[in-house]
N, C-alpha and C positions, 0 to 999 in steps of 0.2 A: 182457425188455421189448422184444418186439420194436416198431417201427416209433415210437417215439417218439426224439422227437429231445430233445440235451439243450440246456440254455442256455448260451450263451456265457460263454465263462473272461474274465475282466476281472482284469486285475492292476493294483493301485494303486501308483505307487512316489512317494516321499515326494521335491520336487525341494528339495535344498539351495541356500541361497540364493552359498552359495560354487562349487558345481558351475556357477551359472548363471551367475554372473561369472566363472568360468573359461573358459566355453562362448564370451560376449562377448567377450573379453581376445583369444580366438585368432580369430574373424571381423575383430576389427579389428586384428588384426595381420598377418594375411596380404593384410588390404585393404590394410593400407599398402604393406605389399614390393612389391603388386602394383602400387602407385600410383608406387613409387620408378625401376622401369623406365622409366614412360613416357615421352614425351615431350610437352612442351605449348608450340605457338607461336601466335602472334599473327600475322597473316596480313594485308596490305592486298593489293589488288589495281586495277590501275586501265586503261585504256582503255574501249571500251566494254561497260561491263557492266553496266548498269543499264538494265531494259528487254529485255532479252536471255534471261530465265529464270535467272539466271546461281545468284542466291540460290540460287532451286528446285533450278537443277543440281546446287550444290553440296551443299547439305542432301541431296539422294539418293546423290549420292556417298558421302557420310562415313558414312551409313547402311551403305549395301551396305559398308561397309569396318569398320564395329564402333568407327569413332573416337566420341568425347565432344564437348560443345563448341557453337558456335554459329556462326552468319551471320548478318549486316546489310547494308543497305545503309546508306551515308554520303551525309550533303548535300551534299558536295564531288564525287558523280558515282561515288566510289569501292566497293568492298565491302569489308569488316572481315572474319574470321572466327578463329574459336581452334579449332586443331585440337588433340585431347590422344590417345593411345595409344602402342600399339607403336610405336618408333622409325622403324624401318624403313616400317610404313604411312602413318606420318604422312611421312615422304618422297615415299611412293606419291601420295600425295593433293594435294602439294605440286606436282609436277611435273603430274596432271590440271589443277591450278589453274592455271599456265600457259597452256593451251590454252584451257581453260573448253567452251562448249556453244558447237556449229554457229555462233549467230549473234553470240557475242561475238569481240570484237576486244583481247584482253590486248598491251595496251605495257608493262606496267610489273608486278610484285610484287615485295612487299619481305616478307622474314620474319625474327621474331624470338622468343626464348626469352620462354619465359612462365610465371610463377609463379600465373598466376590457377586458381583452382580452380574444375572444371566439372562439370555433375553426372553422371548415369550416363545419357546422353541425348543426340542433336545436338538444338538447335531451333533455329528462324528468331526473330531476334528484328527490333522492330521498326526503321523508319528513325533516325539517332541523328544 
């Protein structure tokens, strides 16, 4: 037979309902370990930072760096934000917060341990 071609092989395999809570069991188990590393703090920061891009800075920061988590601004003039990851990055990120972007003026951040849970994402959230 030359020149003919044949039909594709198709193999059915039958998925046990046990294999595939098996399969789940270990996605959420190495999500945990992996969640157990990290680190997650709560972030205020305060001088002038509102008005300044400071938000936008910071949400492109945490991006380029792989953290979780969020930023706001605060009615009181201040910024909020919860950084979660690698320890050490989340350090990294800590010490850019400090300086902030060109036209902020940081006097003050305070940080602390944080149990809040964030999802697989930075966003801005809104003014609070």
């Amino acid at each position: 037979m030359s020149g003919s071609i044949a039909p594709p092989i198709t193999c059915k395999i039958p998925l046990q309902a046990g294999l595939i809570r098996s399969i789940f069991s270990t996605v959420r188990m190495s999500t945990s370990s992996e969640s157990a590393s990290a680190k997650t703090v709560n972030v205020r920061v305060k001088g002038v930072v509102q008005g300044v891009f400071y938000r936008k800075w910071t949400a492109e920061n945490a991006k380029e760096l792989g953290l979780n988590g969020w930023v706001r601004n605060r009615r009181d003039g201040s910024v909020e934000a919860v950084f979660s990851g690698d320890p050490q990055v989340v350090d990294n990120m800590l010490e850019r917060c400090k300086r902030g972007p060109p036209a902020a003026v940081v006097t003050g951040l305070e940080s602390s341990s944080s149990q809040e849970t964030v999802g697989e994402a930075f966003e801005l959230k809104p003014t609070c």
